[in-house]
C-alpha positions in Angstrom: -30.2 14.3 32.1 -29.1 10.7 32.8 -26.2 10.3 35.8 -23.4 7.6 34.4 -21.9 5.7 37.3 -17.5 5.1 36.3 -17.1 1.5 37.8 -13.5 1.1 39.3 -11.2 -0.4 36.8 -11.2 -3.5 38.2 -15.1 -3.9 37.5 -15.2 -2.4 34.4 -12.2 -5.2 33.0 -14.5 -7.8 34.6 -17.7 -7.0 32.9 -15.5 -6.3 29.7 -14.5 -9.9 29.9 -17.8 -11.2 30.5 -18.9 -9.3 27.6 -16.1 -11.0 25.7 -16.5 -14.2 26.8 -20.7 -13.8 26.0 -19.7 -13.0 22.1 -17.4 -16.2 21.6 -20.2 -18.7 23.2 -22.3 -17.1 20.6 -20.2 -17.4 18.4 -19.3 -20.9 18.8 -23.0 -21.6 19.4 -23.0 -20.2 15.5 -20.4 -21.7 13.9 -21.8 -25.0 15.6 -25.2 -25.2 13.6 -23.7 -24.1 10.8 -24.2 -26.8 7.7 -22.5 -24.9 5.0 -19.9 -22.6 6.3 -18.6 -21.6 2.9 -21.9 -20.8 1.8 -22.0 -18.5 5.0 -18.9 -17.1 4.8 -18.8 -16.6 0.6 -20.8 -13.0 0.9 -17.6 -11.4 2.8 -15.5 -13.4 0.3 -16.8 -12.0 -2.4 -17.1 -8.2 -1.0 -13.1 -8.4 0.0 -13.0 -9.3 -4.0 -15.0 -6.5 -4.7 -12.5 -4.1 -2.5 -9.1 -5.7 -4.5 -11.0 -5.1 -7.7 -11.8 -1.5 -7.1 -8.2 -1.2 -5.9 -7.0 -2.1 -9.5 -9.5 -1.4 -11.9 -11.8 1.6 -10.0 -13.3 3.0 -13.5 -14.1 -0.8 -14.7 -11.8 -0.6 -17.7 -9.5 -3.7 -17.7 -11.5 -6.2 -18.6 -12.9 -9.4 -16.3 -10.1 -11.4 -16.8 -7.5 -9.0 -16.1 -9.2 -7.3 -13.3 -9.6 -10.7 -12.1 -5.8 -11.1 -12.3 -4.4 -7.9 -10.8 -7.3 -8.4 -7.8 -5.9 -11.3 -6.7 -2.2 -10.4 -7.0 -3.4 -7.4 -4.5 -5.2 -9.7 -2.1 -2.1 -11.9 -2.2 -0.4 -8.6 -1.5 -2.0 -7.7 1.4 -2.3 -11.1 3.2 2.0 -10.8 2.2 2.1 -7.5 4.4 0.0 -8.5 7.2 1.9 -11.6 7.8 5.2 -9.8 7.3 3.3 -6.9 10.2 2.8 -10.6 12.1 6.7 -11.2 12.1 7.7 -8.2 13.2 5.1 -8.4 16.0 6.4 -11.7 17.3 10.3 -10.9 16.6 9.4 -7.9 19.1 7.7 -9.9 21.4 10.6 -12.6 21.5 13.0 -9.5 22.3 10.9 -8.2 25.2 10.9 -11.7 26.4 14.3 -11.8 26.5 15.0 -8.6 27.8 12.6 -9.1 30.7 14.3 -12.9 31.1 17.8 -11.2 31.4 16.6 -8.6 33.7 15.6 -11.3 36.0 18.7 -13.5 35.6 20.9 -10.3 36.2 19.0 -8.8 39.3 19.1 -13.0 40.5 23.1 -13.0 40.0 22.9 -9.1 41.9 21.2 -10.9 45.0 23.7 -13.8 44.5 26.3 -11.2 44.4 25.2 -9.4 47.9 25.2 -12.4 50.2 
């Protein structure tokens, strides 16, 4: 039976962020000696195709073309709602900011106030 030591949270963050930071140099040390990224990158490509085109057409009957078609009007679909989900993210994030930003201008005008 093997004893896990829990690192205080503090630690734990740390070494998370070293591990973090570890990926992107690879990473970057990658992408770096990479001639042909397109040629790298076209497997994922083609298997997010692959994932519209079962969407559309699972039993294969459409044919090529028109697979081809509705595929891509469902990738363009789902880059659409992700960037719409993006929006939203940052139109939440703006109000936060501004909340927290008239949190601090009240509580300033409350010290003003008590003097």
């Amino acid at each position: 039976m093997c004893s896990v030591f829990v690192y205080p949270r503090g630690i734990t963050m740390a070494l998370q962020a070293e591990r973090r930071l570890a990926a992107q140099i690879a990473a970057h040390e990658s992408w770096a000696t990479t001639a042909d990224r397109s040629r790298r990158t076209a497997p994922a490509r083609a298997a997010l195709m692959r994932k519209f085109e079962d969407q559309v057409d699972p039993d294969r009957s459409l044919s090529p073309d028109e697979r081809a078609r509705r595929a891509e009007h469902a990738r363009k679909a789902y880059f659409a709602r992700l960037a719409l989900k993006s929006a939203k993210a940052r139109a939440a994030r703006l109000i936060v900011a501004e909340g927290d930003a008239a949190a601090v201008e009240l509580a300033a005008l409350g010290s003003a106030d008590a003097r």
